[in-house]
Every structure is written in structure tokens, then in C-alpha cells.
BALOBA-1460 file (C-alpha; in Angstrom, 3 decimals):
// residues 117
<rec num="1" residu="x" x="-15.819" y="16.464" z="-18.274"/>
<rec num="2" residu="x" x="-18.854" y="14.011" z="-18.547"/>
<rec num="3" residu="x" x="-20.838" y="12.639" z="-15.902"/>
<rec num="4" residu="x" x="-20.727" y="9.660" z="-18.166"/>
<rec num="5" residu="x" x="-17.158" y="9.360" z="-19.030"/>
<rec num="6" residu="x" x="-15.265" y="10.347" z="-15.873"/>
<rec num="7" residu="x" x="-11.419" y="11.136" z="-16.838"/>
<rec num="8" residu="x" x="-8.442" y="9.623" z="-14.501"/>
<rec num="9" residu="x" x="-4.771" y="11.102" z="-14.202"/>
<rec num="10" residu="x" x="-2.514" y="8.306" z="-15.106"/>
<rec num="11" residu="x" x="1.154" y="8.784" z="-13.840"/>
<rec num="12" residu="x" x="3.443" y="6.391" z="-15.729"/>
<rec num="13" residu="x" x="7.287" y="6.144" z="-16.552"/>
<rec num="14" residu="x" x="8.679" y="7.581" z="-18.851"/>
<rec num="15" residu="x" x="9.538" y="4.650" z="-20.812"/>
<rec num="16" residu="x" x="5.836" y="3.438" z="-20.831"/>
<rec num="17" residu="x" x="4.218" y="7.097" z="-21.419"/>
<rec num="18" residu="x" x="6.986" y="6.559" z="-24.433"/>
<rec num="19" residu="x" x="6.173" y="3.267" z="-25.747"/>
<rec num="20" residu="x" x="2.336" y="4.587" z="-25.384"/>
<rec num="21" residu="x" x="2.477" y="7.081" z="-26.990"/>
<rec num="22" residu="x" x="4.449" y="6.206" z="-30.223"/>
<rec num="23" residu="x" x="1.727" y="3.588" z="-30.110"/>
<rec num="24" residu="x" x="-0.812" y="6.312" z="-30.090"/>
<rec num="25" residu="x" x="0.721" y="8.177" z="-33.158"/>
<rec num="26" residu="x" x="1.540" y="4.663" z="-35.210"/>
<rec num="27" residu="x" x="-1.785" y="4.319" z="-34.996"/>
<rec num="28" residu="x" x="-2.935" y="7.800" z="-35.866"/>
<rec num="29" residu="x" x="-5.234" y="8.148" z="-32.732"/>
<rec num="30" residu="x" x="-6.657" y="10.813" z="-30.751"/>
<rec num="31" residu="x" x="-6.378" y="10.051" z="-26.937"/>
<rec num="32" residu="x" x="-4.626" y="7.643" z="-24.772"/>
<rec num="33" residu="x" x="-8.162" y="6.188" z="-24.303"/>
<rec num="34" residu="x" x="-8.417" y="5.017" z="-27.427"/>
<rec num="35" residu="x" x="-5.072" y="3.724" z="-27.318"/>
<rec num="36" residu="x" x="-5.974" y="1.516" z="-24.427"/>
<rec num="37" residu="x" x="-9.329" y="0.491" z="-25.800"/>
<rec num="38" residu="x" x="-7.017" y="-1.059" z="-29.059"/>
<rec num="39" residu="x" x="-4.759" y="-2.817" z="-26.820"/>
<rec num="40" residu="x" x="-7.219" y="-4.732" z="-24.678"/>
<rec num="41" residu="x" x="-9.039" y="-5.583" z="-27.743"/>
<rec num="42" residu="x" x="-8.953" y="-9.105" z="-27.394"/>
<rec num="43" residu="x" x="-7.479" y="-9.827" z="-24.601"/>
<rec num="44" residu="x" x="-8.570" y="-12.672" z="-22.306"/>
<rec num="45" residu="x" x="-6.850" y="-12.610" z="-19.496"/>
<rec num="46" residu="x" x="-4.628" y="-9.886" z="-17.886"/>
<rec num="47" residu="x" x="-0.547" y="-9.859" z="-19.500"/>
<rec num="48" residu="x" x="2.102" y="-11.879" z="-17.945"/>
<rec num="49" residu="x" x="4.304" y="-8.748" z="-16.806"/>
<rec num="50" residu="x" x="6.942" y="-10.938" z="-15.113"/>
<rec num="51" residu="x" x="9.016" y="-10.464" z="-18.243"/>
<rec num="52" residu="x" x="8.990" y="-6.727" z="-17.865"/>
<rec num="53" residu="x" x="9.572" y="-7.462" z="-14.396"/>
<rec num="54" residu="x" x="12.565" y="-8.947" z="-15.124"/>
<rec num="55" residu="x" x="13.747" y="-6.651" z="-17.841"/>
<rec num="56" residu="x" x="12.615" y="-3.427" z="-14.603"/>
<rec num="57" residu="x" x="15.413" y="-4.855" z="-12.606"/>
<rec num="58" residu="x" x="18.387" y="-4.730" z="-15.692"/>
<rec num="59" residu="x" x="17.443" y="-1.744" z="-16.883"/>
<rec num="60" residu="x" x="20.449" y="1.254" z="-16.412"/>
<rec num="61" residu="x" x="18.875" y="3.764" z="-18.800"/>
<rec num="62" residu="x" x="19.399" y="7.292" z="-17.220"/>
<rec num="63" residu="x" x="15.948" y="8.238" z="-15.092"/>
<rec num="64" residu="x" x="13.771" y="10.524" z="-17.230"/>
<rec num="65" residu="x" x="10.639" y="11.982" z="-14.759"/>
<rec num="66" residu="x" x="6.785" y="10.828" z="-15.188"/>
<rec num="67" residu="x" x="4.776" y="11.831" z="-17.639"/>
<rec num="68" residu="x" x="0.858" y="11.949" z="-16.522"/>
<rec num="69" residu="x" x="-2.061" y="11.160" z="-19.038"/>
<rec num="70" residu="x" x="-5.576" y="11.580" z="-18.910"/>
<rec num="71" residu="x" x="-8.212" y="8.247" z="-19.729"/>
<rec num="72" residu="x" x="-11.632" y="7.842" z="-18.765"/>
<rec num="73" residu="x" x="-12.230" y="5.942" z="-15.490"/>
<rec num="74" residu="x" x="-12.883" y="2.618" z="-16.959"/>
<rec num="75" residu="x" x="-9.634" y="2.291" z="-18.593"/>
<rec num="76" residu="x" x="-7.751" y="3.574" z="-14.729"/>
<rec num="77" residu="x" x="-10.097" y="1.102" z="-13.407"/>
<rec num="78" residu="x" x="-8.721" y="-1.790" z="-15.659"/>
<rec num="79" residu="x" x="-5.467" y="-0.992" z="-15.525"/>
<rec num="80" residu="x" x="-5.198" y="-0.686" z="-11.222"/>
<rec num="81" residu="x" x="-7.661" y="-4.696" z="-11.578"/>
<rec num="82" residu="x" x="-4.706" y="-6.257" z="-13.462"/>
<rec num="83" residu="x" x="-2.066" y="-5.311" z="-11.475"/>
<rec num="84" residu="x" x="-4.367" y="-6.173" z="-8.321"/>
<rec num="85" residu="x" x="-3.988" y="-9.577" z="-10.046"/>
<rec num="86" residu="x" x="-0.950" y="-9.890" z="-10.614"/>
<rec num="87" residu="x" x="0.275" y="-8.810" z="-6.930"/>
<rec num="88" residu="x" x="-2.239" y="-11.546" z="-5.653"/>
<rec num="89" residu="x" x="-0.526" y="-13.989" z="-7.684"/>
<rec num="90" residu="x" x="3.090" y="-12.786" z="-6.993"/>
<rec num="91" residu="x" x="5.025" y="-12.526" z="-4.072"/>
<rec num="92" residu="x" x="5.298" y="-8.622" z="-5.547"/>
<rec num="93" residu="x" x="4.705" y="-5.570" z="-4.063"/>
<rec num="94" residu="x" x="3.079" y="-2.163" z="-5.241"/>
<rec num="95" residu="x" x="5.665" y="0.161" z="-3.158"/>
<rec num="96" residu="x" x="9.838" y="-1.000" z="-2.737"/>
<rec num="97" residu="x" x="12.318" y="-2.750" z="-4.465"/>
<rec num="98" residu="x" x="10.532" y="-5.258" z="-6.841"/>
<rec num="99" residu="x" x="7.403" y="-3.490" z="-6.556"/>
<rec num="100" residu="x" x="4.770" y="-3.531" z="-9.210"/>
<rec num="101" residu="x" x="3.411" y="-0.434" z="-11.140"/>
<rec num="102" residu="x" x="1.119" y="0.624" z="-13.521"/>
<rec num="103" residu="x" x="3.451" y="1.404" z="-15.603"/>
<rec num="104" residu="x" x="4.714" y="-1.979" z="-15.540"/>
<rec num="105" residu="x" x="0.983" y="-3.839" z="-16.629"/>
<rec num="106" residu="x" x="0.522" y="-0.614" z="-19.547"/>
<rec num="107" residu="x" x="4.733" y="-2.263" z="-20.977"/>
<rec num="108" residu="x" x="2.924" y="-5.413" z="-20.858"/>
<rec num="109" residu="x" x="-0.049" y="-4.542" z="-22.599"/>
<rec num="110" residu="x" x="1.998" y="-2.985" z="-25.224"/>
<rec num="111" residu="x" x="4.533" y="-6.110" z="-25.601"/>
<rec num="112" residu="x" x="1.523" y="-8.442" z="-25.619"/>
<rec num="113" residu="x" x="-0.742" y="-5.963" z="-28.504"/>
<rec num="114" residu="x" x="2.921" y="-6.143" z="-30.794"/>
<rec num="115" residu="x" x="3.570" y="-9.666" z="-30.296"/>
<rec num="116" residu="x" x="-0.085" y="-10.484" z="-31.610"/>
<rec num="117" residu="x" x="-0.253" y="-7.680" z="-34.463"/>
């Protein structure tokens, strides 16, 4: 590990980990880093996730565990800002029924890279 490149543990659903990392090997990269780095490319403000949140609350796919990934610290950093934002502007919550994860804002990054790609 670096002293300038910090790595983070990520913890996300299965379904995101999934959707990431198809992404990851569409795309013929290396790391989940790099992964991240291509979908905020561009971006200007953080994803509207209320879709996802929406779609969260339908879903009956059977519950498949965690997966965990490893990013440098900026990317964890980004990531935990825009769903900071999003809670502030919602009447969401991080823990409970409704609540708001990080897997939720790395679906919406996804959705948002594929709808402008």
C-alpha cells in the first residue's frame, strides 16, 4: 500500500458489485479504481439515485451476500460525499427501511455512465 494512494474496503450488494464489475471487464480494466475514475468522468453533479430508490423497494430477486472491493481513498471518499448529499436533500436515511447505501449512489453512477455512453 502507498502512503500516496491509500486503499478503502468497499462493501456493496451484490447486484452493484455485479453491475460493477461487468462494467470493469466491458471495459477491459484493471481495478475497480479505474472503473470509478471512468464513471465520474464528466460528471457535474452527484446522480439522481431516487430512481434506484424506487426500483430498491420492488425488487424480489433472491438475497445474494456482499461482495467487498478495494479503491483508493479518494474514490471511498467520493462515493460516502454523494450519498451525504443526497440524504441532506432527502427525507432518506443511511440505516432502516428506505435507507440509502453506497451501493445505491455506485447503481446510479452506473445507470447515469450507460445512459450517456
Amino acid at each position: 500500500m502507498s502512503e500516496k494512494n491509500p486503499m478503502k474496503n468497499i462493501r456493496l450488494s451484490h447486484l452493484a458489485w455485479r453491475d460493477l464489475r461487468n462494467l470493469k471487464f466491458d471495459k477491459g480494466m484493471r481495478n475497480y479504481s479505474d472503473v470509478f475514475n471512468l464513471l465520474f468522468e464528466g460528471l457535474e453533479a452527484p446522480p439522481d439515485i431516487s430512481e434506484q430508490m424506487a426500483l430498491k423497494s420492488e425488487e424480489k430477486t433472491p438475497k445474494q451476500g456482499p461482495k467487498t472491493i478495494v479503491v483508493v481513498l479518494d474514490i471511498h471518499q467520493r462515493l460516502a460525499d454523494y450519498k451525504v448529499k443526497y440524504l441532506r436533500a432527502t427525507d432518506a436515511t443511511s440505516r432502516g427501511v428506505g435507507s440509502v447505501s453506497i451501493s445505491d449512489v455506485v447503481i446510479a453512477l452506473i445507470r447515469n455512465y450507460n445512459a450517456h455512453s
